[in-house]
N, C-alpha and C positions, 0 to 999 in steps of 0.2 A: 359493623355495629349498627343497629338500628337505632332510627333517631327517634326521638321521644319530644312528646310537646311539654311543657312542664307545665300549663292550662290545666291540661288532662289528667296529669298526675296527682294533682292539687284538689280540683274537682275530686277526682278519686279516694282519695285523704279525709276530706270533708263528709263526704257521703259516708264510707265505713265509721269513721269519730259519730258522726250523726244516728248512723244505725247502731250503736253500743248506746246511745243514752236510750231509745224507745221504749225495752224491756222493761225498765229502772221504771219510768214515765208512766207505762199502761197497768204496773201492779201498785204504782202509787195511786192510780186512777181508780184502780178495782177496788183498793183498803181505804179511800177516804168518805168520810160520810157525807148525808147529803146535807146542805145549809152549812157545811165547815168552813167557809170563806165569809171573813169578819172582816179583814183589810185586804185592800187592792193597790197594787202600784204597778206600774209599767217604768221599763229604762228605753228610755226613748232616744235616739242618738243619729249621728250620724258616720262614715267611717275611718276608723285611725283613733279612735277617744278614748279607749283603752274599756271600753265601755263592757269586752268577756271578761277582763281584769278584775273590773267594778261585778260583774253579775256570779264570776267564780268565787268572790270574798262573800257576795251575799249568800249562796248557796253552799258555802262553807261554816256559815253560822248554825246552820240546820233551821234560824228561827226567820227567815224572812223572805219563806216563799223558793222555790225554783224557777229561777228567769234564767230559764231557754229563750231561742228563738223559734215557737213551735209556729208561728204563721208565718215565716221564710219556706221557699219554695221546696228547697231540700227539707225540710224537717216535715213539714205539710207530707212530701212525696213520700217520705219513710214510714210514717205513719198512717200513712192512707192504702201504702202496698201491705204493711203488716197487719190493719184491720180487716184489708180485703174489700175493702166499700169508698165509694168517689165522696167529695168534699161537701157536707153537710152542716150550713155555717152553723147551727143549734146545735147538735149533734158535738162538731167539733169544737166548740168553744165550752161546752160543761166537763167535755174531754179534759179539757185542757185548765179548767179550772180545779177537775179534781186533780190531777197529777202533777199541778204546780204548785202546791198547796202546802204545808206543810202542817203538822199537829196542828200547833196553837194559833191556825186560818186563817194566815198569811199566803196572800197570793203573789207570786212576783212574773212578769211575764218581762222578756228583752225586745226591741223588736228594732229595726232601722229605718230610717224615714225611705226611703225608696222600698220599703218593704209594705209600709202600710199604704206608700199609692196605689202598688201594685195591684194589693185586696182589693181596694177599692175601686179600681180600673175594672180588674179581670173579673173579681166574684162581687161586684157590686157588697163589696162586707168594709163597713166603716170599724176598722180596732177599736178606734177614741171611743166609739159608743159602751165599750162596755163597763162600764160603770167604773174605773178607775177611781180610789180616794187620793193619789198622790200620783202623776206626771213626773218625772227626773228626765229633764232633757240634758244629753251630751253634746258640747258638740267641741270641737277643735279649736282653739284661738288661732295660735300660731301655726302658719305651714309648716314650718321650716323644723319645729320642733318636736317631739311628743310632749302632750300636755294634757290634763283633763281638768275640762271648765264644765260646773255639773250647776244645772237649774231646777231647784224642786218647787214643785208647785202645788201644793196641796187643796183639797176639799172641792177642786172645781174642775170639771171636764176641761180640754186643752182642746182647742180645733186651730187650723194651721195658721188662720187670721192674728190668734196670741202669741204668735212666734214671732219673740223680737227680731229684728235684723241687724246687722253692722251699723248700718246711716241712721238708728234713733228712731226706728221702725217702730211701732207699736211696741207697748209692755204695759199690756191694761193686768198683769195679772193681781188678784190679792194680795199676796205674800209670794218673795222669791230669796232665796238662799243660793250662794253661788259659794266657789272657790276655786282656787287653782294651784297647783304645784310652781315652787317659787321659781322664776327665770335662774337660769347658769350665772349670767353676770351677779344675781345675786347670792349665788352661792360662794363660801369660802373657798379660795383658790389651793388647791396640794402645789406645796415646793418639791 
């Protein structure tokens, strides 16, 4: 029996799930008009937040945007082999503004924090820059548990300096909205 890596498999999984949304993405991209992006938010996260969970319910409403992760390397790479043409950060961000869009010009983009260093390492392309009205940062509380603690942050660009920490770090923001799923201990116990 040959051995299988289960990396590779995974990888492999990803990639085809990835290449089924493109299709969907570039005829939304063709039918939206231009100037149709009214609001902007980004789910900004980190991993384990449940943060596809949160972006499959937004994208289930029809009204609040398609938050893919289209600046992830895989999703970049599917879209970049099915256009036919290398990475174009202008080019590919009105891409991505028409095809995440939805009617009533809601934009919703998802993206990971090691996703948006990455642009900014590799293609010198800052995400935060692009005009975002609302920030939603995820991030994990608990290891130990699943949990999602959601930080929205409206009307104001977010740079990584406004990222609270654990130790009482900075939290200069305007306005922030949080919550989180109740701990086990406090849930009623089944006999």
């Amino acid at each position: 029996m040959a051995r299988m890596d289960i990396r590779v498999l995974g990888r492999k999984a990803t990639e085809d799930r990835v290449a089924s949304y493109v299709d969907a993405f570039l005829e939304r991209a063709a039918a939206c008009q231009p100037g149709a992006v009214r609001k902007r938010y980004l789910l900004l996260s980190t991993p384990r937040t449940g943060s596809n969970w949160l972006a499959h319910e937004l994208r289930s409403e029809g009204e609040m945007g398609y938050p893919y992760e289209w600046f992830s390397p895989v999703y970049l790479a599917a879209v970049l082999a099915r256009l036919g043409r290398p990475f174009d950060r202008r080019h590919y961000s009105d891409l991505v503004f028409a095809g995440s869009t939805t009617p009533n010009g809601v934009f919703g983009l998802k993206a990971q924090l090691d996703q948006v260093i990455r642009l900014r390492n590799e293609q010198q392309f800052d995400l935060l820059e692009l005009g975002f009205d609302t920030v939603i940062w995820l991030e994990r509380r608990e290891r130990g548990r699943a949990g999602l603690f959601v930080r929205a942050q409206p009307q104001r660009p977010m740079s990584f300096r406004d990222t609270p920490n654990r130790k009482g770090g900075s939290r200069n923001w305007a306005t922030h909205t949080s919550w989180s799923r109740p701990r086990r201990s406090s849930m009623p116990r089944r006999n």
